[in-house]
C-alpha positions as CSV (number, residue, x, y, z in Angstrom):
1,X,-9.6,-23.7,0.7
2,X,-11.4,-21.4,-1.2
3,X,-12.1,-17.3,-0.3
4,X,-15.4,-15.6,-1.5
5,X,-16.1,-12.6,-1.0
6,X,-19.8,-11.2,-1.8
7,X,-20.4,-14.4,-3.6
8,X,-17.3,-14.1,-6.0
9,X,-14.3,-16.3,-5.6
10,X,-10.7,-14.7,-5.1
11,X,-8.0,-16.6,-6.2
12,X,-5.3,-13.7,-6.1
13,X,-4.4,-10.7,-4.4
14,X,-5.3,-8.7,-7.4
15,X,-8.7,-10.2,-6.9
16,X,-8.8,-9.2,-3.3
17,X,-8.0,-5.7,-4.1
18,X,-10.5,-5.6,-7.1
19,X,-13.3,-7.0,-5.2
20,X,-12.7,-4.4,-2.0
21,X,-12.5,-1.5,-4.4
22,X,-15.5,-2.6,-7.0
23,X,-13.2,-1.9,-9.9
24,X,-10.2,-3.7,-11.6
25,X,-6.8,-2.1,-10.3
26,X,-5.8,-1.4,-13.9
27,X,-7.9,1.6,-14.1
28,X,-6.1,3.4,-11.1
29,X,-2.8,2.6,-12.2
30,X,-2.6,2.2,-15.6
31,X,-1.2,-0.6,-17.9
32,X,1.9,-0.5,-19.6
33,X,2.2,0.8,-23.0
34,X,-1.2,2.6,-23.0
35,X,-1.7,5.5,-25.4
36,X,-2.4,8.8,-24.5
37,X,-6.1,8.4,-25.3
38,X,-6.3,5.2,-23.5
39,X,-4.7,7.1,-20.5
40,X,-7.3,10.3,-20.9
41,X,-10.6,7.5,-21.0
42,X,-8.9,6.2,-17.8
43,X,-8.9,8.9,-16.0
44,X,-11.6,10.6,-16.9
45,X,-13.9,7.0,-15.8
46,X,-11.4,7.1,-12.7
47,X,-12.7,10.4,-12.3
48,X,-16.6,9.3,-13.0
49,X,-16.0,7.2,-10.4
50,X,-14.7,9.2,-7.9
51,X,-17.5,11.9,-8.6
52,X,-20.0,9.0,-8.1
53,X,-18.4,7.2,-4.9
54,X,-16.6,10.2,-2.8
55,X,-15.8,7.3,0.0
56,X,-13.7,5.4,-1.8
57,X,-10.6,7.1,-1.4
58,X,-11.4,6.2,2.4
59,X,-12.0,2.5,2.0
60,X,-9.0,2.7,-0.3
61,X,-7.0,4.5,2.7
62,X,-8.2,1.7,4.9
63,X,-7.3,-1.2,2.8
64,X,-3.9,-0.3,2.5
65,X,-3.4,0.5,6.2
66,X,-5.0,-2.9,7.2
67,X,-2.6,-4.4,4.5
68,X,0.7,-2.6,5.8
69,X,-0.6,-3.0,10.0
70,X,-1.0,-7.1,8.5
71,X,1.9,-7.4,6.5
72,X,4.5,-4.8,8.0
73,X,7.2,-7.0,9.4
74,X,7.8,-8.7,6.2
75,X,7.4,-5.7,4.2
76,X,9.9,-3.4,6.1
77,X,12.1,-6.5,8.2
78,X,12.9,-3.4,10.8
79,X,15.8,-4.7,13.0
80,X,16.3,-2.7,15.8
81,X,20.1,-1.2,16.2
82,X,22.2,-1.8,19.0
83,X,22.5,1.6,21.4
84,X,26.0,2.7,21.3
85,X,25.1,5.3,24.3
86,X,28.1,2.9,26.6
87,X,30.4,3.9,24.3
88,X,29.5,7.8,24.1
89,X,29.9,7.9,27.6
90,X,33.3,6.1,28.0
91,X,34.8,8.7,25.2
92,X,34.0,11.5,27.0
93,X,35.4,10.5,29.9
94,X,39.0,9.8,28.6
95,X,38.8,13.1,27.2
96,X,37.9,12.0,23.5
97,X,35.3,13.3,21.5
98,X,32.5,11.0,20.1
């Protein structure tokens, strides 16, 4: 099965991400190994962007929250903990602190 979104295909979750943003993920995080000028260009486009699109930190927002509300029981695997009220309870009785 293939995925298109606004008539390009996405084959990854990098894609995904790149095509709901408008711009490749690199140039918000970074790459490895860049120099400090590559670093300054990047941010200062990042910040071209930002100036040009002041939403996008919103849709950004939004795509993250849809991913984490999607994906958040196999991202966190919370297991609820058994109560141990019972034996609070029974300690204090016989005199024992919990």
């Amino acid at each position: 099965m293939r995925t298109y979104i606004g008539g390009h295909q996405a084959v990854s979750d990098t894609d995904f991400v790149e095509l709901a943003l408008g711009t490749p993920v690199e140039l918000w995080l970074g790459v490895e190994g860049e120099t400090e000028m590559e670093r300054a260009a990047r941010l200062a486009a990042a910040h071209d962007i930002l100036a040009d699109d002041p939403d996008l930190p919103d849709r950004v927002s939004q795509i993250a929250a849809e991913a984490i509300e999607a994906y958040a029981p196999e991202l966190f695997n919370v297991v609820p903990l058994p109560s141990d009220q019972g034996r609070r309870r029974q300690a204090r009785r016989n005199g024992v602190a919990a």
